[in-house]
Every structure is written in C-alpha cells, then in structure tokens.
C-alpha positions in Angstrom: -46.6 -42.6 -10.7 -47.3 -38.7 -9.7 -44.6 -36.7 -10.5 -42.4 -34.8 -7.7 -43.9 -31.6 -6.6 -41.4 -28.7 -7.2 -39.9 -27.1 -3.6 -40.4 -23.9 -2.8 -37.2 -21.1 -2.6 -37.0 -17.7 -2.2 -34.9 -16.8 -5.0 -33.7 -19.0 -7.8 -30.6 -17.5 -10.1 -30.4 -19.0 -13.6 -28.2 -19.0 -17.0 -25.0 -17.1 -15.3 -21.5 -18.1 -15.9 -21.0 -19.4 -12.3 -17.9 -19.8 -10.3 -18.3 -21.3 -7.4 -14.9 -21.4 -6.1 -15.4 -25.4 -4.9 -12.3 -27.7 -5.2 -8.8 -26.1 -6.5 -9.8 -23.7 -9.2 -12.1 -21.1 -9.9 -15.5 -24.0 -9.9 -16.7 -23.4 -13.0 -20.2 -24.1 -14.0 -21.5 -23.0 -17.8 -24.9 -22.0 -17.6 -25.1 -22.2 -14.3 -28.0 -21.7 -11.3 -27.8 -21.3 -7.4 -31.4 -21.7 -5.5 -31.8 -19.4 -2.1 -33.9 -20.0 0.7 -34.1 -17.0 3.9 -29.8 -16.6 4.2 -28.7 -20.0 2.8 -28.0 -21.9 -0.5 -30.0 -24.7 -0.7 -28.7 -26.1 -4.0 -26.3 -25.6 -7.2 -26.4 -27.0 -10.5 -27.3 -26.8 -14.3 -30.0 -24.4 -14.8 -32.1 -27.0 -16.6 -31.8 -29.4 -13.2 -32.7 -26.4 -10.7 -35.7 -25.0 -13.2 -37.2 -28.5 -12.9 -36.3 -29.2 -8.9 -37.4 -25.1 -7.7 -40.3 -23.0 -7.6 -39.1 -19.3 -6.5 -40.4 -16.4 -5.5 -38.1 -14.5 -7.4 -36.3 -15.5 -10.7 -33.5 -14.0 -12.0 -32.4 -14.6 -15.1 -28.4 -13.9 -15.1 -27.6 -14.6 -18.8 -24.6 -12.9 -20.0 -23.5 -12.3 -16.0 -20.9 -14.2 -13.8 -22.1 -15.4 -10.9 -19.7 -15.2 -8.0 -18.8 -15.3 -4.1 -19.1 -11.8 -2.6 -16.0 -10.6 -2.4 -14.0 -10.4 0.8 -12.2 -6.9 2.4 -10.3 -8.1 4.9 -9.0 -4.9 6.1 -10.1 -1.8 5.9 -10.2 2.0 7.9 -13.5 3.1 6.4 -13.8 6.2 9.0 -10.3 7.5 6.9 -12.8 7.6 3.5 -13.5 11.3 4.2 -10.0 12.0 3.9 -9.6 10.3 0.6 -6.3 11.2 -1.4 -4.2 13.2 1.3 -1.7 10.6 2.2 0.5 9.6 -1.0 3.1 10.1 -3.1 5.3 11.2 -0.1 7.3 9.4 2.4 6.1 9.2 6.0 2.9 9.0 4.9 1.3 8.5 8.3 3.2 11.2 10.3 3.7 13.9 6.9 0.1 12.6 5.5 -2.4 11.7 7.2 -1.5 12.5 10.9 -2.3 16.4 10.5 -5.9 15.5 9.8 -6.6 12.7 11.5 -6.0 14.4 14.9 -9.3 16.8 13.5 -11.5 14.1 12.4 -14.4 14.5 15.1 -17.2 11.8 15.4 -19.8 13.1 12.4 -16.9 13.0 9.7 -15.9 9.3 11.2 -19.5 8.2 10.7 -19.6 9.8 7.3 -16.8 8.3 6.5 -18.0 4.9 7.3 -21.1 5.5 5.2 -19.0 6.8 2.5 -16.8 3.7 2.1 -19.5 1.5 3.2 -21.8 2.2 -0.2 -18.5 2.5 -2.3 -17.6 -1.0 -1.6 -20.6 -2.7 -1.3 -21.2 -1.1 -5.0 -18.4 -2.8 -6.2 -19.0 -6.4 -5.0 -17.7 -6.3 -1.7 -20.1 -8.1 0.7 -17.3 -8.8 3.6 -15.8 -6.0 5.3 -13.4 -6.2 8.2 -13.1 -2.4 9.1 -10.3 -1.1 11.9 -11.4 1.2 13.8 -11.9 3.4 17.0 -15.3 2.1 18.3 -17.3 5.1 18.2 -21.2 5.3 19.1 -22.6 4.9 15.6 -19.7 2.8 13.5 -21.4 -0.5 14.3 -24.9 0.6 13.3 -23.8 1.6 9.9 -22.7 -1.7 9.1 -26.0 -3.3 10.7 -28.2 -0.5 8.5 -26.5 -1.3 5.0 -27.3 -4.9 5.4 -23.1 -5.7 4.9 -21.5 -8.7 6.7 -19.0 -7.3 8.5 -16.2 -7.8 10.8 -15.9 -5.3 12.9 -12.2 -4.8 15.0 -12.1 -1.2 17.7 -8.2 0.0 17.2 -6.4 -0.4 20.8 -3.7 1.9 20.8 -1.7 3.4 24.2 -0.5 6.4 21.6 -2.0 9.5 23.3 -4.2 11.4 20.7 -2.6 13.5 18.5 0.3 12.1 19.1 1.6 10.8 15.2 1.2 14.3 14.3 3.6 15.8 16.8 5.9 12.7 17.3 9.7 13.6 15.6 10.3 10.8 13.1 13.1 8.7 14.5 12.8 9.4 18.3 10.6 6.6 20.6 6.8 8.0 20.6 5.5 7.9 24.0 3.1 5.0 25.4 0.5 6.1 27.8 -0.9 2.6 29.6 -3.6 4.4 30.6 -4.6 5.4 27.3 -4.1 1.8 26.4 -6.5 0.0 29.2 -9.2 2.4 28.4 -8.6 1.2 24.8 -9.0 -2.1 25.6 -11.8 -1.8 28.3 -14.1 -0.3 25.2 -12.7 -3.1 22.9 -13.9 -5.6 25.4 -17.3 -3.1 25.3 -17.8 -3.2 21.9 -17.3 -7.0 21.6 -19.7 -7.7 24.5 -22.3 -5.8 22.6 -21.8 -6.4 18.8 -20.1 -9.7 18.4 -22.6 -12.1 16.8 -25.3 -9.1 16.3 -27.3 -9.3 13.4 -28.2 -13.1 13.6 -24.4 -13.7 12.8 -23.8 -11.2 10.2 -21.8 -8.8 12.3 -18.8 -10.6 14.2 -15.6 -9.3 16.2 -11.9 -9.3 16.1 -9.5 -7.5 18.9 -7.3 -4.8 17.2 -4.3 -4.3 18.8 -2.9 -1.4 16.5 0.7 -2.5 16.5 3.0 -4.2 18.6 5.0 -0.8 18.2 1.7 1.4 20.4 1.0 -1.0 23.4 3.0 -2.1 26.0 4.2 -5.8 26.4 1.9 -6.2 29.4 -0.7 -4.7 27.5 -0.4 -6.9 24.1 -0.4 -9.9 26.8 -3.3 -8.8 27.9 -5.0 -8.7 24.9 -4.1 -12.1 24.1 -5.4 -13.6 26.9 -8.6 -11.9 26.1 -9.1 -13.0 22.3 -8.0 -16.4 23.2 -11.1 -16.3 26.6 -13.6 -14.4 24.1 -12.5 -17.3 21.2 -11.6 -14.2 19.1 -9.1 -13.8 16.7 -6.7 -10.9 16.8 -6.5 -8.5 13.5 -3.0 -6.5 14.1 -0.3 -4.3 11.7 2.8 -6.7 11.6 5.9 -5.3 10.4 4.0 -2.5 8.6 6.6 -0.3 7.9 10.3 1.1 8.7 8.7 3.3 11.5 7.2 0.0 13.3 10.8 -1.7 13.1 13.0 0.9 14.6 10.6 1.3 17.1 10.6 -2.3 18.0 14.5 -2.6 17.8 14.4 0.7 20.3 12.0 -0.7 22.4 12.6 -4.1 22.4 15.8 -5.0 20.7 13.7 -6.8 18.3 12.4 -7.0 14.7 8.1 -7.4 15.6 8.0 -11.2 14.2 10.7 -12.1 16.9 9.1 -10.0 19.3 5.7 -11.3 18.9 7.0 -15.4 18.8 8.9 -14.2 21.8 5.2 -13.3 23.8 3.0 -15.9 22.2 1.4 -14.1 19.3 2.4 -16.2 16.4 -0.5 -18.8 15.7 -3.8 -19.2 14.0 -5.2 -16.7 15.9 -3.6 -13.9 14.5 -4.2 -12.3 11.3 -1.3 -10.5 10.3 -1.9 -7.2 7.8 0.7 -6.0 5.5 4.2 -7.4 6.4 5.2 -4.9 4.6 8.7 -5.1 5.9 9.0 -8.8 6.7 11.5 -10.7 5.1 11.3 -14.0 3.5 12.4 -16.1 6.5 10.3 -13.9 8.3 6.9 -14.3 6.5 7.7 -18.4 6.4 7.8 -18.2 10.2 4.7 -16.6 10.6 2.8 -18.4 7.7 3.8 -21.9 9.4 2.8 -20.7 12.6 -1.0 -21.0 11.6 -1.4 -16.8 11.5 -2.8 -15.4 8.6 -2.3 -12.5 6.0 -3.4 -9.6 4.7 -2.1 -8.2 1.7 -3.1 -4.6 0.6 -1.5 -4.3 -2.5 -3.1 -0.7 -3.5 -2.2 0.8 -0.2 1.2 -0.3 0.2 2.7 0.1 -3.0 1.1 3.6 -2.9 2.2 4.8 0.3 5.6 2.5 0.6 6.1 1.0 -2.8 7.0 -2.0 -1.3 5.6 -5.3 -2.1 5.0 -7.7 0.8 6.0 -11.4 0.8 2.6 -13.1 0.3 4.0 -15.2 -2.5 6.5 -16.9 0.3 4.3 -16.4 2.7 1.1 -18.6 0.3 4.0 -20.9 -0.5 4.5 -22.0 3.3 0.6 -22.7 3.3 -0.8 -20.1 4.9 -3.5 -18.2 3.7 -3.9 -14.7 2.3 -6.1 -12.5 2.2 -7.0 -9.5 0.5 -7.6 -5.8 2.0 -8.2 -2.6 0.4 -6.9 -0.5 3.6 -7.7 3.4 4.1 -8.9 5.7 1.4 -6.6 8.7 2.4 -3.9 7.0 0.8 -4.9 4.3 -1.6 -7.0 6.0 -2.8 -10.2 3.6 -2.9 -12.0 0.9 -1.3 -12.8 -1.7 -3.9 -11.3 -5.2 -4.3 -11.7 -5.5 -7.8 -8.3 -2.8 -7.9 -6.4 -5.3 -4.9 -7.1 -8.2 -7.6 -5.2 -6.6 -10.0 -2.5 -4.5 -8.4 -1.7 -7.9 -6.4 -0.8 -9.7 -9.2 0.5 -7.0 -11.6 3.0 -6.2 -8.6 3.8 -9.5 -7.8 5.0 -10.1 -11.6 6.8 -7.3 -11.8 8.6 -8.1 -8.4 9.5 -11.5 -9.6 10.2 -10.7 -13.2 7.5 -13.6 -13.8 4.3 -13.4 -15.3 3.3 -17.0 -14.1 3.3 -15.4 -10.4 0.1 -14.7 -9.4 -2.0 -16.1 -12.1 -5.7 -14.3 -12.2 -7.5 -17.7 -10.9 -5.5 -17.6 -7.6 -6.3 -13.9 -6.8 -9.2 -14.2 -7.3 -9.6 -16.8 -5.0 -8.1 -14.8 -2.8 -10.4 -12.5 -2.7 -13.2 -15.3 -2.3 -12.4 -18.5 -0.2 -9.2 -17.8 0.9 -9.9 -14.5 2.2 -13.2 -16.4 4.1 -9.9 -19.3 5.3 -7.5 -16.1 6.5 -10.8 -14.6 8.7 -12.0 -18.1 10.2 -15.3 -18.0 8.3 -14.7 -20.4 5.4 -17.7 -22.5 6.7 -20.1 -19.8 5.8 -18.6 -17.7 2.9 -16.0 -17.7 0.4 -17.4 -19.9 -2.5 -20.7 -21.1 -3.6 -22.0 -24.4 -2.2 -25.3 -25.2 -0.9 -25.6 -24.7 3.2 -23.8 -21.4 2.9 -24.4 -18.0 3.4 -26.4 -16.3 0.5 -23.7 -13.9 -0.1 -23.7 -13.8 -3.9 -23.0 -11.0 -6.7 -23.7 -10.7 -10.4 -21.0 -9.1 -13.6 -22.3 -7.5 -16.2 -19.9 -9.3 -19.3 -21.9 -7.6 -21.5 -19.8 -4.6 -20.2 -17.5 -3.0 -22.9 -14.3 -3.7 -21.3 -15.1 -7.6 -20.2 -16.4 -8.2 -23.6 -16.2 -10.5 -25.9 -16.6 -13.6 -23.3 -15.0 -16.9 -25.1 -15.6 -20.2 -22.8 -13.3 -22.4 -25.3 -10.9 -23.8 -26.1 -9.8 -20.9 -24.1 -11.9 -19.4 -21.4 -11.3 -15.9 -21.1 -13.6 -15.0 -18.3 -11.3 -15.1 -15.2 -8.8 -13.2 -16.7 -11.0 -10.4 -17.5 -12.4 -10.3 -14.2 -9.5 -9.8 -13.0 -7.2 -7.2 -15.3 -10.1 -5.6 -17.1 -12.9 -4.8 -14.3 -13.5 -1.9 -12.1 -16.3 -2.9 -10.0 -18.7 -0.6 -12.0 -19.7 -3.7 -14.1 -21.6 -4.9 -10.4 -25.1 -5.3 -11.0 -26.5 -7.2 -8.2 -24.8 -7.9 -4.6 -27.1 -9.9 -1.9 -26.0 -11.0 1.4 -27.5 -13.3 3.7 -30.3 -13.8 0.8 -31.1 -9.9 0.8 -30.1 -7.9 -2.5 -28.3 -5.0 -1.6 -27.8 -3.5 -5.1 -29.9 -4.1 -8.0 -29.0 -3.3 -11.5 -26.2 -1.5 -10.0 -28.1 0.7 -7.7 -28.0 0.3 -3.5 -31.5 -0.2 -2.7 -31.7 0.6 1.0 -29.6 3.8 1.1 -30.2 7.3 0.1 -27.0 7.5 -2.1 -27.0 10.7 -3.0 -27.3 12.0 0.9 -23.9 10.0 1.5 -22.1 12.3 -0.9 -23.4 15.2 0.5 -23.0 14.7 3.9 -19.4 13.5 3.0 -18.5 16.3 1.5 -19.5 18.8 3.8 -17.8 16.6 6.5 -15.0 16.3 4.8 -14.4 20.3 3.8 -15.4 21.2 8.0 -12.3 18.6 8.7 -10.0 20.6 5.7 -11.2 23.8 7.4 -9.8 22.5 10.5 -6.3 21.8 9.2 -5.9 24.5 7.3 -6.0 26.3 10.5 -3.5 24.4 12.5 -0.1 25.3 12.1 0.9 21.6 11.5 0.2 22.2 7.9 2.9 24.0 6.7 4.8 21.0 7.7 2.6 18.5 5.8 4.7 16.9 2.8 2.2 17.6 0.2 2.4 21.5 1.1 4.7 22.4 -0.9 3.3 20.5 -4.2 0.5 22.9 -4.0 2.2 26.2 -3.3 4.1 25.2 -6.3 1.1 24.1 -8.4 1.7 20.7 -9.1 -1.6 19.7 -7.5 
C-alpha cells in the first residue's frame, strides 16, 4: 500500500500559539499550524498533522509567536493622520479642534495622510480597514497599492465647506441640498468604480456623515440606494451633544427616534460611537439588527464619555472596534482600542469582570468581521477563509514570560501589555505585507517625509488664518503648557 503523496500549498505556518477565534472563545490551538494556498486557508491543525499532510513553498516556523486573525478597524478617517494630535484635551473638539485645519487640508496632505495611517496600522496588525472619507482621486488606490483589505465609505455631507469652522456652537448649521446631491452623486461614483475592486479585497459602504448634515429627503435617498446597490450604510449615530441638539432643533427628535422614524434602524446600518445614546436607546438599535462601533481611544479622548456597547453586546448585537481619526486620538492601531475598551468599560461599571480580555479581543477579530457583514471571509481562522493572518512576537519583553497552564496567560497579555510593535508578520489574502516587522512593499521612510512636509504646508496654512486665535488649544501654547 503506497503511501499518500503530500499536497502542494503555498505557505504552511507551524509551531505558533494559534487562536483561531472558532466556537465561543478565543480557539485555542497549542502548537498550532494553518496551511495557505493563493488567498485561502485550506487547512488547520496540529503542526505534526499539517507537516505530514503539506508540502509548501514557503515554511514558516512561528515558534514562540501567536498566530492570529488580522485584526479588524472598523472605522477610521485616515486622511485626518496628517493632523495627528490637534484635536484633544478641549471641549468642542470638532468646531475648537480640528475644524480650523481641516477647512486647509488640500488633496496631497489627504493622500499623505492616507499613506501615513495606512502603513501605521497595517504595522500594527491591522489587515481590515473601513476608512470614512471624502472620495478623492487617489484615496482608493492607496489602499489597492498597500495590498490592505479595505472598506472603503466617501463622507456624504450637505455641510458647505468650511462650514464647522465658522458655524457658532449652539445655532442650527446650515444644509446646502446641493452640496448634499453632489455628495451623493460621487458616493454613487465611487461605489460604481471601486466596490468589489481588487478580486474582492476592496468593498463599499455609503457614508452618510450624520443624520445631523443631510436633509430627510436626502438620508431617504441614500437608503434607497444602499438597500438597490445591497450596501450597507456606515453613519455617526448620536455622536455627540452637538448631533443631539441639532436633531431636537431640526427635528424635534433625539437621532435613534429620528432615524426608526425614516427607516434606518436595521441590519443594514452600522452605527459608530453612540456616544450619547442611552441605555434604552442602544437596546433599540442593537435589536433592530444595526451594528456598532465603538472607538474607545477617540471618544474618551475627545468626549470622555464611554458609549453603551456593554448594553448594546448584551441585546445581541454585534460590536465592533474602530480606531477613528488621528487628530484626536491620537493613533490608528487596534491593539490601544483592545485595551482602552475594556479598561474603560471597568472603570465605568466599577467591575473588573466587564469586558474580560477574551471578548475584546474577539471583537476586534470575528465580531468586528459580524458588525461589517464579512464574517464569511474574515474574522477567525478556519479553512476556506481569507488568508488574512498575523504573527506576535511573545518573545517580546513586555508579553513575556508566556505560561499555557494551569493558567494561560497569553490572551491577557495580548491584550493589556501589547502595543502593536511586537507585529512581525501581517499577510492578507495570502500575501505578507510585513515581514519581521518591516512593510515590504512600501518605501517607509518616503511616507514620513512626505507626511511631514504635508503636514507643516497645512500648519503654515492655519497659522495664517485668523481662525486660530480662536482655536482652544491657543492659548495652552501662548502660555507654554504645550
């Protein structure tokens, strides 16, 4: 009797600590290995099964590593990267923050931007990223370049340009529904041209900024769209005192009773921040089928709130995790979200039980691949999914010693002792992106530069407008304390 012929892979992993996120838990696997073939996972198992069963072309050995999911960004404003760390410690972040540069952020710092926060994510582990953001010619192409799966959704706003930075806090800020259409005619644009692009890798959401900057007829439209298209819709809800009053001005409603009202509460909405929704409110729109986002960093930074996602988890829905914009968060890099999440969330509920490290982390693998309608293709580790895969250094200072009994210890560390530094490998769709902790297809070093001088023409820019002496973070430097 001839014994089986080995089958050929592309690249077989072997010895890592793997989690592959199956069942209810974390999937652990001790001395675990994953075999790829072109973009898919063809098998998972004991490394001495998948040595025997696989001939690769590549071998990695991955002792003293943990294997994992990529992680999943759910929302992010990568253009705002070049104007990291202008926006916090103030109130009004947007309007006393970031507004004053934004309204001088011309196309090259945008794209620089992208590239910026593109390389710093994907660096730390993040191989999903579902960017917000005026479609602009170049945005798109970034992520297609990189080699990121991404989920791209163009900002449709009726706010006239400009206008956050002269708006008076407290008055109605005016809605131009021409302004709006032409948003969503290049929404509609974009989506013709990029949604499924890349052989799948690159897919499309409509972006209705909030129900606060469109008109009704105009968030109706947009519905009818997604719902046409068989897109999902990737909207602010309830982000923020600003959004409320404008909603109780304009409509005499709070946004989740608004947005019931005109059809927008079901699973075709994913719902970022709820920042001011309360309990009933995030119950309501978790049973609905909508889904979250929860930027942990970002809001507690520039609000220092934090959003129901414990009720709103509890009601079933899922939750996802989003690093949000650079200017005030100050980084892009979901290793930070996993902890923040469920520091805050303990120190909300005066529980440490809340937010245990296992679930966040799940939440920033499967369930964030639930919450964006893709947990078919990514979110754990299981063969006839998406190569999307990355590799921790434990033998890093700070996730060391690892212990596996009676006590494992790995999890834990992941989460509250990690920075994303500890990366070395990230591969998407069966392509390694990093190696030993380096991106291999970009010219790193160029992307700071350019960066840089993008960002200092843009600083230029302000500093010349008037509308920085009004800026909230003015008067910290005259006085020295930054």
């Amino acid at each position: 009797m001839s014994e089986q012929m080995p089958e050929t892979v592309d690249i077989l992993l072997l010895h890592a600590h793997t989690f592959t996120m199956e069942g209810e838990g974390v999937g652990y696997l001790a001395d675990g290995a994953v075999a790829i073939r072109k973009d898919r996972i063809v098998d998972v198992g004991p490394t001495v099964t998948l040595q025997e069963r696989y001939l690769a072309g590549e071998t990695i050995d991955a002792s003293h590593h943990a294997l994992l999911p990529g992680l999943i960004d759910a929302h992010m404003h990568t253009p705002l990267a070049i104007l990291r760390g202008v926006a916090q410690d103030i109130a009004h972040w947007m309007q006393r923050g970031l507004a004053p540069y934004a309204r001088h952020l011309h196309r090259d710092a945008a794209l620089a931007g992208v590239w910026l926060n593109v390389l710093e994510a994907l660096k730390a582990g993040t191989t999903t990223m579902g960017d917000y953001a005026t479609p602009i010619e170049g945005w798109a192409e970034i992520f297609a370049a990189v080699g990121v799966r991404a989920v791209l959704t163009p900002l449709i706003s009726a706010v006239p340009a400009g206008g956050m930075a002269s708006w008076r806090i407290g008055e109605l800020y005016p809605l131009d529904e021409t302004i709006g259409e032409q948003s969503i005619r290049a929404a509609m644009e974009f989506a013709n041209q990029w949604h499924g692009a890349e052989n799948g890798r690159i897919t499309v959401m409509y972006g209705p900024q909030g129900a606060d900057m469109l008109t009704r007829d105009q968030l109706l439209h947009i519905k009818r769209l997604a719902a046409a298209d068989g897109l999902m819709i990737h909207m602010h809800v309830a982000q923020g005192e600003r959004e409320i009053d404008q909603m109780l001005k304009r409509y005499g409603k709070r946004t989740p009773a608004f947005l019931e009202q005109i059809g927008y509460l079901d699973d075709q909405l994913l719902a970022v921040h709820l920042t001011e929704a309360t309990d009933e409110e995030a119950i309501q729109i978790a049973s609905s089928g909508a889904r979250m986002v929860l930027c942990s960093g970002s809001i507690g930074i520039i609000d220092g709130i934090v959003p129901p996602a414990v009720v709103f988890r509890a009601a079933g829905g899922s939750v996802a995790l989003g690093s949000d914009q650079a200017a005030g968060n100050n980084c892009n890099n979901i290793f930070n979200e996993m902890k923040l999440t469920a520091l805050f969330n303990k120190i909300k509920y005066r529980d440490p039980t809340v937010m245990p490290a296992w679930e966040v982390l799940r939440m920033a693998t499967i369930e964030g691949a639930q919450a964006l309608g893709m947990a078919d293709e990514i979110g754990s580790i299981r063969p006839g999914k998406k190569a999307d895969l990355i590799l921790v250094d434990l033998n890093a200072l700070n996730l060391t010693p690892v212990l596996t009994e009676p006590i494992r210890n790995i999890v834990p560390n992941l989460v509250y002792a990690a920075s994303g530094r500890e990366v070395d490998l990230v591969m998407v769709d069966g392509r390694i992106l990093v190696r030993n902790g380096s991106v291999l297809r970009v010219d790193e070093e160029a992307v700071r530069e350019e960066a840089q001088l993008r960002a200092q023409e843009v600083a230029e820019a302000v500093r010349r407008d008037p509308l920085h002496l009004d800026m909230a973070l003015f008067q910290a430097m005259k006085e020295g304390k930054l």
